[in-house]
C-alpha positions as CSV (number, residue, x, y, z in Angstrom):
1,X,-2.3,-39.9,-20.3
2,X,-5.8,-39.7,-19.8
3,X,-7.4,-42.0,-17.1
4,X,-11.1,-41.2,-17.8
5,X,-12.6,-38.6,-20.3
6,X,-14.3,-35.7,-19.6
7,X,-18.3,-34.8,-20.4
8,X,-17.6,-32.3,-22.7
9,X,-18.9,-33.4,-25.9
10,X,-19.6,-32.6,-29.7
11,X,-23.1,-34.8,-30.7
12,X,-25.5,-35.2,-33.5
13,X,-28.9,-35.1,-31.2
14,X,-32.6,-33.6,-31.3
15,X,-33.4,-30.6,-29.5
16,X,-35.4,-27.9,-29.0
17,X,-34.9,-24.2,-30.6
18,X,-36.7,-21.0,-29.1
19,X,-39.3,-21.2,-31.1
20,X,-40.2,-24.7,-29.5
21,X,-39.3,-27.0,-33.3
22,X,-37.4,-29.8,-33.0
23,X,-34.2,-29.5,-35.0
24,X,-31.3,-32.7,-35.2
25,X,-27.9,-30.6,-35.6
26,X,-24.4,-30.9,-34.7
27,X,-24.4,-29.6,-30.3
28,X,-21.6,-28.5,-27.9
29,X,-21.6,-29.6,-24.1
30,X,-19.9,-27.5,-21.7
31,X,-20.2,-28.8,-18.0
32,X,-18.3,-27.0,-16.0
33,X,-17.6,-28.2,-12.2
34,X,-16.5,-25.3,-9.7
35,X,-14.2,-26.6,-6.5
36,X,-14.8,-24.4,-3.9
37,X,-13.2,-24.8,-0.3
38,X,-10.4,-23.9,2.5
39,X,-6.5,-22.9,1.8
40,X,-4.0,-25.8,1.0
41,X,-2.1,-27.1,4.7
42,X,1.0,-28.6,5.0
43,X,1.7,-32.2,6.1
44,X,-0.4,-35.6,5.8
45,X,-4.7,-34.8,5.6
46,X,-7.8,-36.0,3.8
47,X,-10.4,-34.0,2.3
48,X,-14.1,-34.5,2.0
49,X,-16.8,-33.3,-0.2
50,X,-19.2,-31.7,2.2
51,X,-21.7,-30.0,-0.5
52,X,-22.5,-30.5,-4.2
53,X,-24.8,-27.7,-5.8
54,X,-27.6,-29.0,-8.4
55,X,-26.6,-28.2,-11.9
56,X,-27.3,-24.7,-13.5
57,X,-27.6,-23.7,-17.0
58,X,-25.2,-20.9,-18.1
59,X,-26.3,-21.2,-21.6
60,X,-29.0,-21.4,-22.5
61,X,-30.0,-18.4,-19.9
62,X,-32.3,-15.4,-21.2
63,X,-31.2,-14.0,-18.0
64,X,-27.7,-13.3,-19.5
65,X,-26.6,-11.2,-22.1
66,X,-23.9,-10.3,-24.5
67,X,-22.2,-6.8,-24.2
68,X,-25.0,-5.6,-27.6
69,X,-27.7,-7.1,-25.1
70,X,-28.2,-10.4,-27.0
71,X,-29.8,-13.0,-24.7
72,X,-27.8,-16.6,-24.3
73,X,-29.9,-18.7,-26.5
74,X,-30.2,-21.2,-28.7
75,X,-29.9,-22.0,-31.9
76,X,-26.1,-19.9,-31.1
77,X,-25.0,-17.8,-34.1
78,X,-22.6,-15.7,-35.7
79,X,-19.1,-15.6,-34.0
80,X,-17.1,-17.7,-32.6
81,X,-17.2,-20.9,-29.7
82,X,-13.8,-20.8,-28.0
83,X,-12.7,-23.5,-25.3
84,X,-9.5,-22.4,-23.5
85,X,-8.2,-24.5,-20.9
86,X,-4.8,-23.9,-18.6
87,X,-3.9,-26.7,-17.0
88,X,-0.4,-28.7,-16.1
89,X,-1.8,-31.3,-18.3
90,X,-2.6,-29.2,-21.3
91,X,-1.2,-31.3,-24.2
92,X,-3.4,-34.1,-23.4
93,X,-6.0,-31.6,-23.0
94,X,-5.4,-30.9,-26.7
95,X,-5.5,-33.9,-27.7
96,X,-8.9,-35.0,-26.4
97,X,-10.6,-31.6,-27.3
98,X,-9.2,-32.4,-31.1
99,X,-10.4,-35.9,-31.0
100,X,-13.5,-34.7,-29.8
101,X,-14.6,-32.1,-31.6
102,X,-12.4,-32.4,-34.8
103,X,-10.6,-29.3,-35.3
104,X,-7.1,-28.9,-34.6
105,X,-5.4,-27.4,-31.0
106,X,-3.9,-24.2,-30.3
107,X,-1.0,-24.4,-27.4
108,X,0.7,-21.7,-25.5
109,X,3.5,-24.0,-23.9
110,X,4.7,-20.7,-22.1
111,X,1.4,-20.3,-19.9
112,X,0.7,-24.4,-20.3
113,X,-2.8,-23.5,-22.5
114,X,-4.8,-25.3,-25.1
115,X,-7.3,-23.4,-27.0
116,X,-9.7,-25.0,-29.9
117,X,-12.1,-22.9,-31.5
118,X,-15.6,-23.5,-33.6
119,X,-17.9,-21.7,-36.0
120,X,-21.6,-21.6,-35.5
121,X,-24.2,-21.3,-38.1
122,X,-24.5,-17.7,-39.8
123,X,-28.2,-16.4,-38.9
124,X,-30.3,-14.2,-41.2
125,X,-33.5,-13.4,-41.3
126,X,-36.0,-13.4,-43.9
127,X,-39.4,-11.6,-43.2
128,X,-42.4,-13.5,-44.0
129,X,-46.5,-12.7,-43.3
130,X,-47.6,-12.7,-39.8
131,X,-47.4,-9.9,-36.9
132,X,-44.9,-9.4,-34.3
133,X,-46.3,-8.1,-31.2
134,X,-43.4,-6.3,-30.1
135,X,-43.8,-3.6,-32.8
136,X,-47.2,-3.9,-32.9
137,X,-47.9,-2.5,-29.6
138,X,-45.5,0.6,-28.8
139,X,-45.8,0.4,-24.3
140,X,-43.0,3.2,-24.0
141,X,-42.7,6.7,-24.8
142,X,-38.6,5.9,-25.0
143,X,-37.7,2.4,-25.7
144,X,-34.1,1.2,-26.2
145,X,-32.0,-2.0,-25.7
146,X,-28.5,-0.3,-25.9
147,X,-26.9,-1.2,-22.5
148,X,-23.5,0.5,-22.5
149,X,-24.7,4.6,-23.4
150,X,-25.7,6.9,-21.6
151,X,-29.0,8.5,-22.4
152,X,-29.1,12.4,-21.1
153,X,-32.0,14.2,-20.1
154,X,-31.2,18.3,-20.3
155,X,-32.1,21.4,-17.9
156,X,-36.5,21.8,-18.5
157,X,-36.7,18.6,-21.0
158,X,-40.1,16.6,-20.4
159,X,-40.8,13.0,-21.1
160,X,-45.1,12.8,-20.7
161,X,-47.9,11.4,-22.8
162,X,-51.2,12.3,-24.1
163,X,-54.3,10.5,-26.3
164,X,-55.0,11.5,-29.8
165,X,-58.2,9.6,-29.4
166,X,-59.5,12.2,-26.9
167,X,-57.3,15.0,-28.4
168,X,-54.2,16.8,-29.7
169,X,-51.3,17.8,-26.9
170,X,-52.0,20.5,-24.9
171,X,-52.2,21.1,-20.9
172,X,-55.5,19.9,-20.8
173,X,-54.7,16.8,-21.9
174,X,-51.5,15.9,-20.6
175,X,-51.0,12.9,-18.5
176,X,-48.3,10.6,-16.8
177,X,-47.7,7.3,-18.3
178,X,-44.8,8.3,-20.3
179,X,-42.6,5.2,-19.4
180,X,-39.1,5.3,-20.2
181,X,-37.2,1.8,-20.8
182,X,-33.3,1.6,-21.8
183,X,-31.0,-1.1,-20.9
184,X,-28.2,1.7,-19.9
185,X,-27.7,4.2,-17.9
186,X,-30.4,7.5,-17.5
187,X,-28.9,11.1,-16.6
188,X,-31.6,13.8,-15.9
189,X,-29.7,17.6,-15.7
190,X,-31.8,19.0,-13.3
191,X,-34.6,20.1,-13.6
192,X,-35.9,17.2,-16.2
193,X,-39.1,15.0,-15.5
194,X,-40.2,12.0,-16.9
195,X,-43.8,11.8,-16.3
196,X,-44.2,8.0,-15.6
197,X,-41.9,5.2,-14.5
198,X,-38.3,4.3,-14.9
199,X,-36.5,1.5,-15.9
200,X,-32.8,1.8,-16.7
201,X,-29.3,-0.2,-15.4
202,X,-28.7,3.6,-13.6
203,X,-30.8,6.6,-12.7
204,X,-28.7,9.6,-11.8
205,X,-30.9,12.7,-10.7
206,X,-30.3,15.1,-8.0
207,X,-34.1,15.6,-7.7
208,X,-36.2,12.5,-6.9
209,X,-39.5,14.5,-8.0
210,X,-38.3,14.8,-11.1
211,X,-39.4,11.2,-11.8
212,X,-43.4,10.7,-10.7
213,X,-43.4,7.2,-11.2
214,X,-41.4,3.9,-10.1
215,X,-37.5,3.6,-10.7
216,X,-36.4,0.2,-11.3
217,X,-32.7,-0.6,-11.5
218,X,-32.8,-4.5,-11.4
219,X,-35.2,-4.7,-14.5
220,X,-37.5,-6.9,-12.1
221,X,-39.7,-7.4,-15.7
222,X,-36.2,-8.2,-17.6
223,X,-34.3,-6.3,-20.0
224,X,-35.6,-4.5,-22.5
225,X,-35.1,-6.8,-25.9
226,X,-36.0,-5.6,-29.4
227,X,-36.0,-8.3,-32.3
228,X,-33.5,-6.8,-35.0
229,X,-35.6,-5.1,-37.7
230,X,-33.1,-4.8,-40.3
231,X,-34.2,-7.9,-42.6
232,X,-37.9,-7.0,-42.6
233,X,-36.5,-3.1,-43.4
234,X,-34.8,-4.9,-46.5
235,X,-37.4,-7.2,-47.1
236,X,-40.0,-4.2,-47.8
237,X,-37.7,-2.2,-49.5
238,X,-37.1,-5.1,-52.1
239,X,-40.9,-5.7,-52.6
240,X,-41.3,-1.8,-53.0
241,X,-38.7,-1.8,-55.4
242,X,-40.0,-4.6,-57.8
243,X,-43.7,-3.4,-57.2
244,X,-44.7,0.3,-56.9
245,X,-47.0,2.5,-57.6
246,X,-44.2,5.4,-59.2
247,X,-46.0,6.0,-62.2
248,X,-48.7,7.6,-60.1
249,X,-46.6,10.1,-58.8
250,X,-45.9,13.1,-60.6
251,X,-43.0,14.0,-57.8
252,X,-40.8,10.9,-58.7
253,X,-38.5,11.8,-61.8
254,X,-35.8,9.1,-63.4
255,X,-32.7,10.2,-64.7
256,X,-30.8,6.8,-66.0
257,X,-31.0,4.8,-62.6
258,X,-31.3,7.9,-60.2
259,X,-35.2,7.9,-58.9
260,X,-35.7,10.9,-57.3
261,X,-38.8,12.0,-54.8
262,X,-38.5,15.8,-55.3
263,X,-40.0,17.8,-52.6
264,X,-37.7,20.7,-52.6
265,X,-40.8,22.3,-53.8
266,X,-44.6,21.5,-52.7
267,X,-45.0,17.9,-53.6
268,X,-47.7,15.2,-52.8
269,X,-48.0,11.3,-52.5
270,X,-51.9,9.4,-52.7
271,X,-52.1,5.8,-51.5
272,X,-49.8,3.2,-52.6
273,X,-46.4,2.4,-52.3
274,X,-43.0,4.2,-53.7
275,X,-39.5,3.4,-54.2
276,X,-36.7,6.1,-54.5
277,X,-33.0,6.0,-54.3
278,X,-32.3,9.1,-54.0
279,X,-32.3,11.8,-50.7
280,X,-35.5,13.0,-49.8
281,X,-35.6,16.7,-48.8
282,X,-38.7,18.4,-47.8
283,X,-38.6,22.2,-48.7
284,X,-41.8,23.4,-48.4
285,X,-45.2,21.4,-48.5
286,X,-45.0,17.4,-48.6
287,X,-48.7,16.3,-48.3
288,X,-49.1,12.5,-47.6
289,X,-52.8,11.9,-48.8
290,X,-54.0,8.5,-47.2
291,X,-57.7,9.3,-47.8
292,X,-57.8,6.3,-50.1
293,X,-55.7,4.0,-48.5
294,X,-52.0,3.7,-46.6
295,X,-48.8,5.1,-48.0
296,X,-45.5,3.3,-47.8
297,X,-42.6,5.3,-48.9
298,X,-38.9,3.4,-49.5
299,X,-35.6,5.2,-49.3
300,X,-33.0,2.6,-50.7
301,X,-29.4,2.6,-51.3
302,X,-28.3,4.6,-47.9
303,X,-30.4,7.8,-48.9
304,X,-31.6,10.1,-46.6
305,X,-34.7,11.8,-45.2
306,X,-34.3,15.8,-44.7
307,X,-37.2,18.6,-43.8
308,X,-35.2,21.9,-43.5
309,X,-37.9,24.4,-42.8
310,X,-40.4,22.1,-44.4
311,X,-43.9,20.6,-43.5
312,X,-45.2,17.8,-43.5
313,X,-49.3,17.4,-43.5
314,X,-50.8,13.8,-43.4
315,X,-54.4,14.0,-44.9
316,X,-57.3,11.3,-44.3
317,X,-57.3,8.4,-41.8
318,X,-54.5,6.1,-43.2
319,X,-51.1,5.3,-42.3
320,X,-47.7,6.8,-43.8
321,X,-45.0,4.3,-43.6
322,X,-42.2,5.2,-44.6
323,X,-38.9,2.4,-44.9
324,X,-35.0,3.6,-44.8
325,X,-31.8,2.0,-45.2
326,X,-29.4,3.2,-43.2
327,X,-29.4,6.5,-44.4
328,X,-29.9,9.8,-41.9
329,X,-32.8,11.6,-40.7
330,X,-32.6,15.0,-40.4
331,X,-35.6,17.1,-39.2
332,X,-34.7,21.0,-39.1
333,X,-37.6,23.7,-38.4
334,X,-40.0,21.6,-39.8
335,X,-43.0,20.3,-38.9
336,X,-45.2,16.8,-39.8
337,X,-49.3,17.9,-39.2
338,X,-52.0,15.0,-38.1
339,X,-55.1,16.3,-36.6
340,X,-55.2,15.4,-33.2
341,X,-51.5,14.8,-33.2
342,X,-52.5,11.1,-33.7
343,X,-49.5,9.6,-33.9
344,X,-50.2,6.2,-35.0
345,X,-50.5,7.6,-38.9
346,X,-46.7,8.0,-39.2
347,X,-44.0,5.5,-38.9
348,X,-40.4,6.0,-40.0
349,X,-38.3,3.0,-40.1
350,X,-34.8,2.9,-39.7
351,X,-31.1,0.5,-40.1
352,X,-29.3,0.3,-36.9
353,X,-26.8,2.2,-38.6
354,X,-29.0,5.6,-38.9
355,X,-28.3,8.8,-37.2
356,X,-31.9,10.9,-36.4
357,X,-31.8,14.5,-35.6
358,X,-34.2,16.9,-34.6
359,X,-33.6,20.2,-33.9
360,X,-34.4,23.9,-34.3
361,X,-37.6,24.4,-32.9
362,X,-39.0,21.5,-35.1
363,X,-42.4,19.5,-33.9
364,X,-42.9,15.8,-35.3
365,X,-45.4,13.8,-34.8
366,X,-45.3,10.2,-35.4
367,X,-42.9,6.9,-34.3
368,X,-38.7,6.7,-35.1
369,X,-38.7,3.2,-34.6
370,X,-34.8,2.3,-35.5
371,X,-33.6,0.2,-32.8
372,X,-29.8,0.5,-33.0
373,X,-29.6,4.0,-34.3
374,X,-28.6,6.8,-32.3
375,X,-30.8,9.4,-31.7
376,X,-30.7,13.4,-30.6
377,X,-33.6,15.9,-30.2
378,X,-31.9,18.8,-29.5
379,X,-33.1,21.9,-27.7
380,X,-36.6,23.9,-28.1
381,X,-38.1,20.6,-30.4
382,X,-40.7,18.5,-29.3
383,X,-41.8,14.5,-30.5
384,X,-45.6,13.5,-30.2
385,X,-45.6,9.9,-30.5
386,X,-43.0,7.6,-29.3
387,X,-38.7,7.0,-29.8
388,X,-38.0,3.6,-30.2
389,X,-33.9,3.4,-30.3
390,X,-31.1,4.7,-28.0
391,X,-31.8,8.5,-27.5
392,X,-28.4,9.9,-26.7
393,X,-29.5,13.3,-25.4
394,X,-32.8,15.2,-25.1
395,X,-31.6,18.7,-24.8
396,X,-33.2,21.9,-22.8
397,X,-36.3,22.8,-23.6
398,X,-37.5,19.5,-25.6
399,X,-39.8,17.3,-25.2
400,X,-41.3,13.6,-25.8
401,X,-45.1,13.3,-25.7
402,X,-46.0,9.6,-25.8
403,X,-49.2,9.6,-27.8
404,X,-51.4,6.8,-25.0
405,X,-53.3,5.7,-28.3
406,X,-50.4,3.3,-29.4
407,X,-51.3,0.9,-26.2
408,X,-54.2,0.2,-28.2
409,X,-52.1,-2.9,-30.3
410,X,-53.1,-1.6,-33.3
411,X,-51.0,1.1,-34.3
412,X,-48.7,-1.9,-36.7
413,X,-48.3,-5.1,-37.9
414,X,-44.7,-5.8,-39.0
415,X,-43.8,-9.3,-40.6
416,X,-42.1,-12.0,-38.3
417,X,-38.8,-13.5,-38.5
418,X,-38.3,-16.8,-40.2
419,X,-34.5,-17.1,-39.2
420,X,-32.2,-19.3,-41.6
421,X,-29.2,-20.6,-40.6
422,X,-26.7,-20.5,-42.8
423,X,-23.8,-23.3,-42.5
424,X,-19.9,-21.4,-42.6
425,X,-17.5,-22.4,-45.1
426,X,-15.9,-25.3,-44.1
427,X,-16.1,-29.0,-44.4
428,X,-16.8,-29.7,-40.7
429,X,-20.1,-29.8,-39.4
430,X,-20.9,-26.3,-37.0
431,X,-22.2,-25.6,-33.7
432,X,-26.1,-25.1,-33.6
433,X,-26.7,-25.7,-30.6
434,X,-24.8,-24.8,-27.6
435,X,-25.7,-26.0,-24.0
436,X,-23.3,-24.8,-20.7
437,X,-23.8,-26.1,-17.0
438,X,-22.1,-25.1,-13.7
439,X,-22.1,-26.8,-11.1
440,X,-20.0,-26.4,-7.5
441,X,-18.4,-28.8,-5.0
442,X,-17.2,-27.8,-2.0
443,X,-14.2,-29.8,-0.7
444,X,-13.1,-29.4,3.2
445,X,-9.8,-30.5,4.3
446,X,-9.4,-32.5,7.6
């Protein structure tokens, strides 16, 4: 039987999110008290408590993560809250944790366990007006929150920077200041340099010099984060596809529901805003005239972007932004022209689910910014601009020029995130919020 019950508790209370709103919703309490002290002895003794440790939060904790670099915070979401306890006293374990929290008890009577498991809300996102600073000011030439891949640097590949405001890339004027920032482990081939500093969980390189700037290891400034950008990808794609600007395009045909973009010959876009849901492949000449105003370009339904022996020229002094959903990018000896190589006049947006290549001898100017997609720039091809996503390999010979002019902040403003939380089928009220303490007693026996 149960002499006294324990804190853990399932509450209707008011509390804080991230965002600093107040928010009354359905919370779990987790204390959880660590007994720390000597071996068991035999015969008659006492014990005595000789130090109790303050409490400590385990979740929240932004310094914590989950394995796909999620911090522990609040409002939790997605998943599922398990408490497991093995104890001698399981069964009436169970039956407090059921009482409690008002979903039934798993038991394992074999290893004496009780296990009772909850659903937090579902979180999306919608994008709404507003700017997030984290894509509006690019700070790295490579940029990536994948912690568990390795990210390779091959034999005579270079990671250094330049400014389109003073000029295009050339010895003259390049510069250190090329940082690199991935939460997993960096591999330079020798010889490799990244002209700037280094932070990464591990930096293997058999040639400190390789690396002119600080390596840290312990991410003193934090791990790098990246907000998800897949709901504001959507969100544009959907506004481009119920508002465009098609008819002013002689290089967009439809054939029933197909709405193709066809550049395999020379083919040209003016300012405004397109929809297409079919592959893009560049051929020869795509000219992206922004004279007049931005371009925004949107590749639904998985389709993807190709230049195979192709180039790309960017007229005028607007932006090119161009919005994908998951399908590839494949650049192949081709080229995308900006005086200056001002890189800030060409974005390419991806899904996490995107694979980017670049390769045969290709030169692209402009930002990849597709956080979860996997990246290779393979040997003899060179990016001006900036990688944002995990870069897999940069092979011999290649190179990422970070263009210095994207510290300025105002390279893009992306929407926010207003997130909704979305309540899981079933008829008992879910976790919201989730709060987790630890706290240690040492006991001493006499």
């Amino acid at each position: 039987m149960m002499i006294s019950a324990p804190d853990i508790g399932y509450q209707y209370q008011t509390l804080k999110s991230d965002s600093g709103s107040e928010e009354d919703e359905y919370t779990l309490i987790v204390p959880v008290t660590k007994i720390e002290g000597t071996a068991a002895v035999s015969g008659a003794t006492t014990a005595a408590v000789t130090k109790t440790t303050r409490s400590q939060a385990i979740y929240p904790n932004k310094m914590a993560v989950y394995p796909n670099g999620q911090e522990f915070r609040n409002p939790a979401f997605n998943g599922t809250l398990e408490i497991e306890i093995q104890s001698e006293y399981y069964e009436a374990w169970g039956r407090y944790l059921s009482a409690e929290l008002g979903q039934s008890a798993e038991y394992n009577h074999d290893t004496k366990t009780v296990r009772v498991s909850l659903t937090p809300y579902d979180r999306t996102a919608v994008a709404v007006g507003g700017s997030d600073p984290r894509i509006n000011v690019i700070t790295a030439a490579l940029y990536s929150d994948t912690m568990l891949q390795t990210t390779h640097l091959n034999s005579h590949s270079t990671i250094d920077s330049y400014d389109s405001r003073v000029g295009g890339y050339d010895s003259s004027n390049m510069t250190s200041g090329a940082d690199v920032v991935i939460g997993g482990p960096l591999k330079l081939n020798n010889p490799a340099g990244v002209y700037g500093n280094v932070t990464a969980a591990v930096v293997e390189n058999n040639n400190p010099g390789d690396i002119t700037g600080a390596i840290d290891t312990e991410f003193t400034s934090g791990l790098p984060t990246l907000e998800p950008i897949d709901a504001m990808i959507v969100g544009h794609i959907t506004r481009i596809k119920e508002d465009n600007d098609n008819d002013n395009a002689s290089s967009i045909t439809v054939d029933a529901n197909d709405i193709e973009l066809d550049c395999t010959n020379d083919c040209e876009l003016s300012a405004g805003s397109y929809y297409v849901n079919q592959t893009v492949n560049v051929k020869k000449t795509m000219t992206l005239d922004t004279t007049k105003g931005d371009i925004e370009l949107a590749i639904d339904d998985g389709m993807k972007f190709e230049a195979d022996k192709g180039t790309i020229q960017i007229i005028g002094d607007g932006k090119v932004f161009i919005y994908m959903a998951g399908g590839d990018i494949g650049i192949k000896q081709s080229t995308v022209e900006i005086p200056n190589d001002n890189a800030i006049q060409f974005w390419m947006f991806n899904l996490d689910s995107a694979a980017v290549t670049f390769e045969g001898g290709s030169e692209f100017t402009g930002i990849v910014y597709a956080p979860g997609a996997t990246i290779i720039i393979k040997s003899d091809t060179h990016v001006y601009g900036a990688v944002v996503g995990y870069l897999a390999d940069l092979q011999s010979n290649a190179g990422i020029h970070f263009d210095r002019a994207l510290l300025g902040g105002t390279a893009y403003k992306a929407p926010t995130y207003e997130w909704d939380y979305v309540k899981p089928n079933t008829t008992l009220p879910p976790v919201k919020f989730l709060l987790g303490t630890e706290r240690t007693v040492t006991v001493e026996l006499e």
